[in-house]
C-alpha positions in Angstrom: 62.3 77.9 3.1 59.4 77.5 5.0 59.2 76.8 8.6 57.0 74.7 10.9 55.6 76.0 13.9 55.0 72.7 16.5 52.0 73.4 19.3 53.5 73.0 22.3 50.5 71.6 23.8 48.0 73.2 27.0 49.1 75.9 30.1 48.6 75.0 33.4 45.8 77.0 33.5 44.2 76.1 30.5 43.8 72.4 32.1 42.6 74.0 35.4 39.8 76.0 33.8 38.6 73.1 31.4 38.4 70.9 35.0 36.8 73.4 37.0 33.9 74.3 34.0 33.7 70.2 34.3 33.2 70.0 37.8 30.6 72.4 37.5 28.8 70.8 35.0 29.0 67.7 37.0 27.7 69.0 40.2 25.1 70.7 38.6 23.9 67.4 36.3 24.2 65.1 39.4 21.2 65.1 41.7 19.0 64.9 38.6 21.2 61.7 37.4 20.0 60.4 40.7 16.4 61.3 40.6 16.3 59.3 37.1 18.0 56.1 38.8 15.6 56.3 41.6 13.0 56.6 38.9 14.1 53.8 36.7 14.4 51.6 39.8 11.2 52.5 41.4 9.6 51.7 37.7 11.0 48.0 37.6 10.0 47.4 40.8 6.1 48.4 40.1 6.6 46.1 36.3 7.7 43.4 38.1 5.1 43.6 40.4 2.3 44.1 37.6 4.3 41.1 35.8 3.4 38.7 38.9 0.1 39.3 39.3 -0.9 39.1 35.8 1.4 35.5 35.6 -0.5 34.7 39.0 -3.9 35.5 37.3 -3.0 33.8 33.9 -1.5 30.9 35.5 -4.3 30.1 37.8 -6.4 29.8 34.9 -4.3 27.4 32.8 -3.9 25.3 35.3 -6.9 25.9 36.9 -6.0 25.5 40.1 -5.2 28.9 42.7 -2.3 30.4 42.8 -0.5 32.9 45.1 1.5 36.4 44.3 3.6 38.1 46.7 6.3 40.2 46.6 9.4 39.5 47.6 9.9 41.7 50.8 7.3 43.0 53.6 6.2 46.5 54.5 8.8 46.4 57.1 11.8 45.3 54.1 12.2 41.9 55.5 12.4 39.1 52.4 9.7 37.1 51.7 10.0 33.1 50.9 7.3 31.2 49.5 7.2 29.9 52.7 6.3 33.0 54.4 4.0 33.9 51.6 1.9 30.8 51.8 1.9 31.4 55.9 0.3 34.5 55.5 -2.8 32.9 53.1 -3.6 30.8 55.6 -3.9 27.7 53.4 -3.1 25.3 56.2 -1.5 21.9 55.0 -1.6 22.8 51.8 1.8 25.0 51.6 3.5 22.1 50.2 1.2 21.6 47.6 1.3 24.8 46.3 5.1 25.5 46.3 5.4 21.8 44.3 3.2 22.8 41.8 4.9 26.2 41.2 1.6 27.8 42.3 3.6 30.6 44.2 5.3 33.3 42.5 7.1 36.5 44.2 7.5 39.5 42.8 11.0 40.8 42.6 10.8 44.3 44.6 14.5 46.3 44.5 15.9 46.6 48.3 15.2 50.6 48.0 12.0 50.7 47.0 9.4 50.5 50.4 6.1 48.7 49.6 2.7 48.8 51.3 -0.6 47.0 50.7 -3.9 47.6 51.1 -6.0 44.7 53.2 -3.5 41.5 52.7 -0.4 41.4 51.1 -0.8 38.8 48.9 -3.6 37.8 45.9 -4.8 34.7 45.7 -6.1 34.1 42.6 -8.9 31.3 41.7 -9.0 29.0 38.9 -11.2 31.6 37.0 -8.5 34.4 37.3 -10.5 36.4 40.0 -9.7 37.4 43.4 -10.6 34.6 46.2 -11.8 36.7 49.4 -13.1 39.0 46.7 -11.6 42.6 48.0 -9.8 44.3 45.8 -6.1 45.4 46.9 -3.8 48.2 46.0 0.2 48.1 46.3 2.0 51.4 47.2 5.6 51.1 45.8 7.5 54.2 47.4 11.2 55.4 46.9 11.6 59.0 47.8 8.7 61.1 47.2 7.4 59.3 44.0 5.2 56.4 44.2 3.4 53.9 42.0 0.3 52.3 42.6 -0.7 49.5 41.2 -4.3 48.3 41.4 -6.1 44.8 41.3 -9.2 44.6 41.2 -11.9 42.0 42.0 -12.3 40.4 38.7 -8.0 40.3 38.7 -7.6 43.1 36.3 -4.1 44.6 36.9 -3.0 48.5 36.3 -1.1 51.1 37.5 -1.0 54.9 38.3 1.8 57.8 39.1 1.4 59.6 42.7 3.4 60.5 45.5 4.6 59.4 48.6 3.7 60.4 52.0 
């Protein structure tokens, strides 16, 4: 007759060595697991800052009419309301106007990522898609040592490039 021989499962020290080589493993893999969130969340930021000035630029020329683009914090991480956005364009008695007609639009910066701007903080586009006070600005988006810029030029053309933060 033939006999069965049952495992009787894993030693002690089997289990031990299988969580230590995992521990390693894990402490090895996670400050890079934490660069590429950093990374990815320092990417949506700059899209969704690209994504609101090229809606700004399209939407003031649909409508023809200007409209505004900030983002949704300061350079010191304070939020940004339309409010506060329309303020800082100097438009006078016409905040109103331009928050009724959806003529503002924010861009949705993550609560890590530290933005600067060169000149004004805000574009105001004309009816013909092109900057009003015709100066070009530049957005810094920062989160650790990586940055993106992104770029707007005169005639409202929008793009973006890798460097480094100071």
């Amino acid at each position: 007759m033939m006999r069965l021989k049952f495992s009787r499962g894993f030693t002690l020290v089997e289990l031990m060595v299988t969580i230590a080589v995992m521990a390693i493993i894990a402490s090895i893999a996670a400050p890079s697991f934490s660069a590429i969130m950093n990374s990815y969340q320092l990417n949506q930021s700059a899209k969704q800052m690209m994504l609101a000035l090229k809606e700004g630029r399209s939407r003031a020329a649909t409508i023809n009419a200007a409209v505004v683009v900030c983002p949704n914090k300061n350079t010191s991480g304070q939020e940004v309301t339309k409010n506060t956005c329309l303020s800082g364009a100097d438009l006078g008695s016409e905040i109103n106007t331009y928050i009724n007609e959806n003529r503002v639009i924010l861009a949705n910066i993550t609560k890590d990522v530290n933005i600067s701007a060169t000149n004004k903080s805000f574009v105001i586009f004309t009816a013909k898609g092109t900057i009003k006070d015709e100066t070009s600005r530049t957005y810094t988006l920062c989160l650790e040592k990586e940055a993106r810029e992104i770029n707007v030029s005169i005639l409202g053309a929008v793009y973006m490039e890798k460097g480094t933060c100071a």
